[in-house]
C-alpha positions in Angstrom: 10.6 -13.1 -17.9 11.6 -10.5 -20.4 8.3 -8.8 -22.5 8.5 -7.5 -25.7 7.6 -3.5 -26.1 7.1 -1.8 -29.4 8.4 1.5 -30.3 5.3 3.2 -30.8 3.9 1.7 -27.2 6.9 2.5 -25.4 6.5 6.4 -26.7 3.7 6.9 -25.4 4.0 5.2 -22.3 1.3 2.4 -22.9 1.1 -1.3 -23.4 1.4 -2.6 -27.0 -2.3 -3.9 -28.2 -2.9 -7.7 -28.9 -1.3 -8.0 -31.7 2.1 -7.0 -30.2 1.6 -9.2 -27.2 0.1 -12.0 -25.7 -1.8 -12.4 -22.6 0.7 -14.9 -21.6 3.5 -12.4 -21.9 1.3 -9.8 -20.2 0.5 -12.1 -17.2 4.6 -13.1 -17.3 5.3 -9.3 -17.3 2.8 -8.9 -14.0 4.9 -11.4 -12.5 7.7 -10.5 -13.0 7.1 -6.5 -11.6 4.6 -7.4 -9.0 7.3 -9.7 -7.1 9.4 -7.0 -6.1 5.7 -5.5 -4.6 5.2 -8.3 -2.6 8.6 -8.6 -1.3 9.1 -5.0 -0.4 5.3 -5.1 1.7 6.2 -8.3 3.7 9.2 -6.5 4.3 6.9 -3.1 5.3 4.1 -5.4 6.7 6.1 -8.1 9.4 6.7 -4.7 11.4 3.3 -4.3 12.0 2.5 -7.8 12.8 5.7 -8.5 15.1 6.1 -5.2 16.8 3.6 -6.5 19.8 6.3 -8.2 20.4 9.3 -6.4 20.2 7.6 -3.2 21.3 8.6 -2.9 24.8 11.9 -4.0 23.9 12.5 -0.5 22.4 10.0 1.3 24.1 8.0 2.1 27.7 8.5 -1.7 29.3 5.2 -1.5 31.9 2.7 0.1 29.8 1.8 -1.9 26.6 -0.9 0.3 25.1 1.9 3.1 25.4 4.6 1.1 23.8 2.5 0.2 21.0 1.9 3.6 20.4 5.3 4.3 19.7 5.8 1.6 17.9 3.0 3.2 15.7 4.6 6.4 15.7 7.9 4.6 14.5 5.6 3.2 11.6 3.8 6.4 11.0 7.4 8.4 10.4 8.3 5.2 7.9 5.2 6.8 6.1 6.4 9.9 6.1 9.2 9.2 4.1 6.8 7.6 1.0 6.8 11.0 -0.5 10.5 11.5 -0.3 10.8 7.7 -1.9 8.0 8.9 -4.5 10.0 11.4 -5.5 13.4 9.9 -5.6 12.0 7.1 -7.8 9.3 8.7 -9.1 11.6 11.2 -10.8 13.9 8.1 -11.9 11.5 6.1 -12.9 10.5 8.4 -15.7 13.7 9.7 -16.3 15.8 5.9 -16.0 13.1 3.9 -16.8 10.8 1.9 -14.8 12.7 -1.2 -14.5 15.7 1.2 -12.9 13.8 2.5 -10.2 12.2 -1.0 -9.4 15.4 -2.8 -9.0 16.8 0.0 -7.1 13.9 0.2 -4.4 14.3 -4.0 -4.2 17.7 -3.6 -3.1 17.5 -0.6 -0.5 14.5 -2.8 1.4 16.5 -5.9 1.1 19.2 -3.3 3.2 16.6 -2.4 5.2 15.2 -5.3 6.2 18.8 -7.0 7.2 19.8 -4.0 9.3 16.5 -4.3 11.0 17.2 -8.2 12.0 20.2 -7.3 13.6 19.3 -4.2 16.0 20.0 -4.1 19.6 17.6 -3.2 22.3 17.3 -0.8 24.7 18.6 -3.4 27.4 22.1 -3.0 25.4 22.2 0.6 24.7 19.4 2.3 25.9 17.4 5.1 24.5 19.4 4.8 21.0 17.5 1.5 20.2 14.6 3.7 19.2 16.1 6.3 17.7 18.2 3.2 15.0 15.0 1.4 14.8 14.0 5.0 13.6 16.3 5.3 10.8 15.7 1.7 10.1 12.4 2.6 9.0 13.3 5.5 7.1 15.1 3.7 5.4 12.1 1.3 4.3 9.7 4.4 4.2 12.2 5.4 1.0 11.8 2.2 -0.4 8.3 1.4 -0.5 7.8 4.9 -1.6 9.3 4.4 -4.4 7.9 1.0 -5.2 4.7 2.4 -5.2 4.6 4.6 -7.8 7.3 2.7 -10.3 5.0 -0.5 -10.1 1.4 1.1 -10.6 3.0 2.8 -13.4 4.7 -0.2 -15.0 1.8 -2.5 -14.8 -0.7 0.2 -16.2 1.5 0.6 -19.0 2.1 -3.3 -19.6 -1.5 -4.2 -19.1 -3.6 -5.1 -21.7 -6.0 -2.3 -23.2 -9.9 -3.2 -22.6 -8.1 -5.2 -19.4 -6.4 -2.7 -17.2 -8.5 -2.8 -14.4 -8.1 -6.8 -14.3 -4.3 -7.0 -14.7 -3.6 -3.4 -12.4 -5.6 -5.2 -9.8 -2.5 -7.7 -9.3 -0.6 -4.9 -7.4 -2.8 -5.1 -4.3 -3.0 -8.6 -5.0 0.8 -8.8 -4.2 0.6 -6.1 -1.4 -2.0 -7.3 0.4 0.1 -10.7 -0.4 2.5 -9.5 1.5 0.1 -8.5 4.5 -1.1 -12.0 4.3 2.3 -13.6 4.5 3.3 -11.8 7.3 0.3 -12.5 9.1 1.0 -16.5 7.9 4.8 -16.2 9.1 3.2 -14.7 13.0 0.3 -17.7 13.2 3.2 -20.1 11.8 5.5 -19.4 14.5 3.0 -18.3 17.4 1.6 -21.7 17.1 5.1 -23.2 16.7 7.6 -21.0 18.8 4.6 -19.6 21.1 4.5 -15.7 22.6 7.8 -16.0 24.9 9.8 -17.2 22.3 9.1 -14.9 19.9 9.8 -11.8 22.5 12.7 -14.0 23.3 14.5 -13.0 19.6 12.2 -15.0 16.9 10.9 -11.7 15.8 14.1 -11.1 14.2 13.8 -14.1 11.1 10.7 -12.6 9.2 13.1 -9.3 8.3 16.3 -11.9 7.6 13.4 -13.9 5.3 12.2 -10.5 3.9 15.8 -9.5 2.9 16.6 -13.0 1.3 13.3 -12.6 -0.8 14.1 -9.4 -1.9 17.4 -10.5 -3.7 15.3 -13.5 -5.7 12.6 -10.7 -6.8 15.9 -8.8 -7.9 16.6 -11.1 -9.8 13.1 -11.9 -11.6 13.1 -8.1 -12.3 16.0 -8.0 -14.1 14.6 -10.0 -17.1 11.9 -7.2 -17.4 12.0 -4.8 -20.2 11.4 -0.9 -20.1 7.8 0.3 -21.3 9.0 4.0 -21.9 11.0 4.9 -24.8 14.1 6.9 -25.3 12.1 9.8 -26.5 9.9 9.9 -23.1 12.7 9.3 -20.8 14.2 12.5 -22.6 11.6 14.7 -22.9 12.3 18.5 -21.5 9.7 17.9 -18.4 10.4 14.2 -17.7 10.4 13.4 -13.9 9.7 17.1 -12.9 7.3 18.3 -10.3 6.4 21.3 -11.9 5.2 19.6 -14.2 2.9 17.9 -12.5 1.5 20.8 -10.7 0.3 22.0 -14.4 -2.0 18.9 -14.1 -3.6 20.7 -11.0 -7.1 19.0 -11.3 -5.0 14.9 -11.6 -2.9 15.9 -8.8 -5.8 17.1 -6.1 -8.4 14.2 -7.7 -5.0 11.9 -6.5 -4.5 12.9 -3.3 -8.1 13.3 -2.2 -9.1 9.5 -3.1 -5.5 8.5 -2.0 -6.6 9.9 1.9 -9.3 8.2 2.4 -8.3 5.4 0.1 -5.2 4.8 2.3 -6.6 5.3 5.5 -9.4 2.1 5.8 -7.1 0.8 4.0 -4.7 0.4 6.7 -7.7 0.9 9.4 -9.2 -2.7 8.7 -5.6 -4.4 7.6 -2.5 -3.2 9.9 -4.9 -1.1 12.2 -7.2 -4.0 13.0 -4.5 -6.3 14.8 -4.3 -3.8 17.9 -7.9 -2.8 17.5 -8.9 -5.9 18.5 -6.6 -6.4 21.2 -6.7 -3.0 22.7 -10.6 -2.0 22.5 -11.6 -5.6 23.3 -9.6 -5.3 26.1 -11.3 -2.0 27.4 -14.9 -3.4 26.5 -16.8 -4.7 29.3 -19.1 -6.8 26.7 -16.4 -8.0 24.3 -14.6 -11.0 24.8 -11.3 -11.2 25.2 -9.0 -12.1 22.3 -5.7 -13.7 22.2 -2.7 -12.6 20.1 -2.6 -15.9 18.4 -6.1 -15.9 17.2 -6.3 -12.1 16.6 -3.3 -13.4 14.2 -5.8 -16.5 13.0 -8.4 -14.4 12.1 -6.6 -11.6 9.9 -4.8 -14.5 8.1 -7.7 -15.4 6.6 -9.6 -12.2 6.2 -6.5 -10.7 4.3 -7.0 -13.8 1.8 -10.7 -13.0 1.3 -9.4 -9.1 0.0 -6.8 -10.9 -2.1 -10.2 -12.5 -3.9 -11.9 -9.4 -4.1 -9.0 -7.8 -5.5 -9.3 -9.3 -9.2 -13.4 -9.4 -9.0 -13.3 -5.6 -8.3 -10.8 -4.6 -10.9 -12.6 -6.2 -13.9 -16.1 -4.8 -12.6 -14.0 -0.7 -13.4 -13.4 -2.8 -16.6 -16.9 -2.6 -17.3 -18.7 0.2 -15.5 -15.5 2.6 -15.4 -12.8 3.4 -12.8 -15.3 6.4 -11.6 -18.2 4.1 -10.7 -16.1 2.0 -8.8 -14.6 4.7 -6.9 -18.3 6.1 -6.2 -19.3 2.9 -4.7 -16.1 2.8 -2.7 -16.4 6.5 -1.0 -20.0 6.3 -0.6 -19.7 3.3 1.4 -16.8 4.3 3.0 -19.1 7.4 4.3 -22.1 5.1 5.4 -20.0 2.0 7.3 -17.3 3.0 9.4 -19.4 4.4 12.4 -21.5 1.4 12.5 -19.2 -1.2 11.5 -16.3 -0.5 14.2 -18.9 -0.4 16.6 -19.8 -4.0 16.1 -16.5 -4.9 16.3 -15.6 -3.4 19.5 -18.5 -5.0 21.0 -18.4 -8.3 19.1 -18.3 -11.6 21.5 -17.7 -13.4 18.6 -14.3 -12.9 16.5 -15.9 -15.0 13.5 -18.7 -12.2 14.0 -16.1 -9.4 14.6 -14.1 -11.1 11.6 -17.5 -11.0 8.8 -17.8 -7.3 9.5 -14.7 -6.5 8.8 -15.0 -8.5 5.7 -18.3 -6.5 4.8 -15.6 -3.3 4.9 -13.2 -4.8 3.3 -15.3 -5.4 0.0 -16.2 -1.6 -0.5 -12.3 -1.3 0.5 -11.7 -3.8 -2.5 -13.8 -1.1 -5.0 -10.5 1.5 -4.3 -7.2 -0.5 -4.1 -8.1 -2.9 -6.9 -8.0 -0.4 -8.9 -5.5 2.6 -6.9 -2.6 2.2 -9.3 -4.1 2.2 -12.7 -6.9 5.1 -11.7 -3.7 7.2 -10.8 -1.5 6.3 -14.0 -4.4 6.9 -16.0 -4.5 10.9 -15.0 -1.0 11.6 -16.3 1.4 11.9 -19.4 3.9 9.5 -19.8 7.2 11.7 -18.9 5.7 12.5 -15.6 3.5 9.6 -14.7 6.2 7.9 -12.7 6.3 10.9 -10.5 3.1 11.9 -10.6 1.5 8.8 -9.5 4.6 8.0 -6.9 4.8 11.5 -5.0 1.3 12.1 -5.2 0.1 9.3 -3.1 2.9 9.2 -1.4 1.9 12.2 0.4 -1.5 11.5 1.0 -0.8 7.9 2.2 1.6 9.2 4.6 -0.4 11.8 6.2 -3.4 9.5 6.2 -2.9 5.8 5.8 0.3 6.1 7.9 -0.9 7.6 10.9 -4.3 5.4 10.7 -2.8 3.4 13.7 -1.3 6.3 15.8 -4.7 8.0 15.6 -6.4 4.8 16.4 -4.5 4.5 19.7 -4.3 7.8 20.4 -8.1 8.1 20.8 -8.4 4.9 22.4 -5.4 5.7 25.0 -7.1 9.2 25.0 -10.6 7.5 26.3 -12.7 8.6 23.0 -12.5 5.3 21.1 -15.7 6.2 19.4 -14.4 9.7 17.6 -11.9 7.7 15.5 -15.4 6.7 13.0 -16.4 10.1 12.9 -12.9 11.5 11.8 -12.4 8.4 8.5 -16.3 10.0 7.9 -14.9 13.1 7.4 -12.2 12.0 5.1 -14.5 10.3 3.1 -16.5 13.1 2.4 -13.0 14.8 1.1 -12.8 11.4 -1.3 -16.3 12.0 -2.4 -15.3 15.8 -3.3 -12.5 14.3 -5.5 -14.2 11.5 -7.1 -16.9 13.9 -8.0 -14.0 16.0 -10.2 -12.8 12.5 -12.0 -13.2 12.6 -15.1 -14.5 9.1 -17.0 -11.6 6.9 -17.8 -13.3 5.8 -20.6 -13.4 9.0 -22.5 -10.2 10.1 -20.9 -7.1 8.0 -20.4 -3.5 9.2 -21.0 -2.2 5.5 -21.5 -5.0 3.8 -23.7 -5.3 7.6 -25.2 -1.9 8.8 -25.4 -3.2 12.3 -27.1 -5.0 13.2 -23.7 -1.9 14.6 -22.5 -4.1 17.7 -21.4 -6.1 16.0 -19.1 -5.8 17.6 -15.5 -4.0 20.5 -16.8 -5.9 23.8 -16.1 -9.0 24.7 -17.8 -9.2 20.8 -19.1 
């Protein structure tokens, strides 16, 4: 699994060009980092799916709208930590090296996700259930928060020049992966083990899985090698904030798209499981779906993004990153009003599940291409921290509470407000795509030099 980085590439922070490396070695390399991704979001992702089942286990018992709520909150606060994690690893990934901080992050989920399968419920001790299923989730907030960042930036730097849109594109590949395994591992044993079961204590194996896979993508991770050199890892401002605040116009272009990027995101992946449940419940002229073929349903729309994922990152290969992101936030300002309101009224869930693939492809225009836009906007010595904090914060404050706010409107009676507040954080994403400059003309990883780009006055 180990690539082969020359000295020159590794200074600068960037992949080495053809003639240093094949596309075999490249897609090897991809692999190799992208493993860890997958792991560490099917560790992330099987809360989602499997907490409406252990909800009310840790939670209110007689109301399940409630219970799911706090569930949400629980998952919300596990965001809240991705900026901490960014940080953490952020700063070690350029000041250690990116391999470092990836192996690191695969190891405190894997710790994470065993302490998880073991909790007790609030039948054994009450209201401190919550409070360690909490701190659980803290503790898995840190980790995927520093995965984030560590991986965008190592596979933009190990991607191929010409093809970064394409090869970046794998990291939602392998994080929507690990949405759709989860989702596979809840039909799998809804079908096989049924509701009760599951309730029962089942829910506990996907995080003993998710901890077992986290120590084989350890290992695949280990025969990586570093993309950074000596001389970058060194460097007086490597891994510091400050330094990334000098970049003023990379770090606010970043956490605009990162908002509303994050928050459909999560709206029509995570989000949509308990939309259709909830609202469909509520809604007179809805039919009435079941757990088990809410679970069907999201299976297979979460492979059709998979698909898009590739498809949209080689179209930013040839119009540019900005043009996809136009397409993405214009979209993103046009559909959501409409679109949710055909699926809360659906009596259909093929119909209900082809409209949220229609959201899904303008979705597809922003994560295929989230990691590489992001690397692409800073030096080398702070691109690790710069791309991990950055959208750490706004995934937290946006992507994180997509479900929380979700529910809260619908337990609050004003379902249909929820559209009108992602409107109005795409307008904030059209604001900051509007200050992006062209990655064609500027890139600090195929165009080293551009080291100025996003600093004031630039």
């Amino acid at each position: 699994m180990a690539t082969s980085t020359t000295p020159d590439a590794a200074s600068s922070g960037s992949a080495p060009g053809p003639n240093q490396k094949t596309t075999w070695q490249t897609v090897k390399a991809i692999l190799a980092a992208s493993s860890g991704n997958l792991v560490e979001w099917f560790d992330f992702y099987i809360y989602s799916f499997f907490s409406v089942y252990f909800a009310t286990q840790f939670f209110v018992k007689d109301n399940e709208v409630l219970s799911l709520l706090q569930a949400a909150l629980v998952f919300f606060v596990g965001f809240l930590m991705r900026p901490i994690g960014g940080y953490i690893f952020g700063r070690a990934s350029d000041k250690l090296g990116r391999k470092n901080s990836m192996l690191i992050s695969i190891l405190v989920m894997c710790a994470g996700s065993l302490l998880l399968a073991c909790l007790p419920t609030s039948d054994l001790i009450g209201g401190w259930a919550a409070f360690l299923l909490l701190i659980v989730r803290m503790i898995q907030g840190l980790a995927v928060g520093g995965e984030y960042g560590a991986t965008a930036t190592y596979m933009s730097e190990v991607a191929t020049e010409g093809k970064r849109g394409f090869f970046s594109s794998f990291q939602y590949v392998t994080l929507v992966g690990g949405q759709l395994l989860a989702s596979l591992l809840a039909v799998i044993m809804t079908h096989t083990l049924g509701d009760e079961q599951i309730t029962a204590g089942w829910w506990r194996l996907p995080f003993v899985i998710g901890a077992v896979a986290a120590l084989v993508s350890l290992w695949l991770r280990s025969g990586l090698e570093e993309t950074t050199s000596e001389e970058v890892r060194k460097h007086e401002h490597a891994g510091s904030f400050l330094e990334v605040l000098r970049h003023p116009r990379s770090f606010f272009v970043v956490l605009g798209i990162t908002a509303i990027g994050s928050l459909v995101f999560y709206i029509f992946t995570t989000y949509m499981q308990k939309y259709l449940l909830v609202v469909h419940q509520k809604t007179p002229s809805a039919e009435t779906f079941s757990k088990g073929h809410i679970a069907d349903l999201m299976t297979i729309v979460l492979l059709i993004f998979i698909i898009m994922q590739p498809i949209a990152g080689w179209v930013s290969d040839k119009i540019g990153r900005k043009n996809n992101m136009l397409i993405f936030v214009i979209g993103m300002i046009i559909i959501p009003i409409p679109v949710l309101h055909f699926i809360g009224n659906s009596t259909s869930l093929v119909g209900a599940g082809i409209w949220v693939v229609i959201a899904m492809a303008f979705v597809a225009m922003y994560t295929s291409i989230s990691g590489i836009v992001k690397a692409e906007m800073f030096p080398a010595h702070i691109r690790g921290i710069g791309v991990g904090f950055t959208y750490g914060i706004g995934n937290s404050l946006f992507g994180g509470s997509a479900e929380s706010v979700g529910l809260w409107f619908q337990n609050a009676g004003h379902g249909s407000w929820f559209p009108i507040y992602v409107v109005i954080v795409a307008v904030v994403g059209l604001i900051a795509v509007l200050y992006m400059h062209d990655n064609r003309k500027h890139s600090t990883i195929d165009n080293p030099d551009d080291s100025a780009y996003g600093r004031v006055g630039k």
